[in-house]
C-alpha angles and dihedrals in degrees: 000000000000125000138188122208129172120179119204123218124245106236106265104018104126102093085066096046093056086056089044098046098099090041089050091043086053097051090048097059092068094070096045091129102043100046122100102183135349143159143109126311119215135190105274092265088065100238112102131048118243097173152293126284126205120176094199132188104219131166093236146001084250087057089044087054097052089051093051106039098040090050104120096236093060093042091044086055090245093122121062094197141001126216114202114180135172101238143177132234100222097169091047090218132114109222086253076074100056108117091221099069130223103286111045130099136335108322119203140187108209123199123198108178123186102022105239103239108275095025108137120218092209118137110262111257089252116052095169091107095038108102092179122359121187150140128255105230139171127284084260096045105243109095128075110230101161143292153272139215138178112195157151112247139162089235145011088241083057092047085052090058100062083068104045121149107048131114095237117022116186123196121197128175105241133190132197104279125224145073119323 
């Protein structure tokens, strides 16, 4: 089962995560096989730090809770708020598969969150930008509650489009996880 979680950051906390990095490194590395995309999200002008995003292959949502909930960063208050999503991979690919490699270009996570009636979830034509594309589901998988996208985009307002057609649509930008 895939899940998406994305923890936000509680406003001055920092100072904490730098502390935390090698612990949250750590604790990462222990999911090295199960993770299909991870890394920071920024403002959109890149300065400040908004969270951290793991799209995580895990046998269970207990197993996605504890993940999520046990992560040092979360135990430690950095985070405000946690969401944890079944999700999809739709393009069955991790983001170390992207053809575009890890440097080049804006990279974006883009949340679109309640489907507008009549919004398709169906994959855009050109795929050649998307990192990671799924869908936000339920806790028991069966119903559509957005989407998520991790991609390379001009803009943030390119990056937007991707996602048209929800009733709330978030833009972060994102960077490649891991250690360094």
């Amino acid at each position: 089962m895939e899940f998406f979680c994305y923890h936000r950051d509680r406003a001055g906390s920092l100072p904490l995560r730098e502390r935390l990095t090698e612990a949250h490194w750590s604790y990462m590395d222990g999911y090295v096989e199960e993770l299909i995309a991870r890394g920071p999200t920024f403002t959109v002008d890149g300065e400040t730090l908004t969270g951290s995003v793991h799209i995580v292959d895990l046998p269970d949502p207990a197993a996605a809770r504890a993940f999520a909930f046990d992560e040092p960063n979360y135990q430690a208050g950095a985070y405000r708020d946690v969401l944890l999503r079944r999700w999809r991979n739709l393009l069955g690919r991790t983001m170390w598969d992207f053809p575009g490699g890890r440097e080049d270009g804006n990279r974006y996570l883009v949340l679109g969150l309640a489907p507008h009636e009549g919004t398709d979830l169906a994959v855009p034509a050109d795929t050649d930008e998307l990192i990671a594309f799924g869908p936000l589901l339920s806790d028991d998988g069966t119903d559509w509650l957005g989407t998520a996208a991790l991609l390379r985009a001009e803009t943030p307002e390119a990056a937007r489009e991707v996602l048209a057609g929800y009733e709330e649509t978030e833009v972060y930008a994102w960077e490649f996880g891991g250690r360094r």
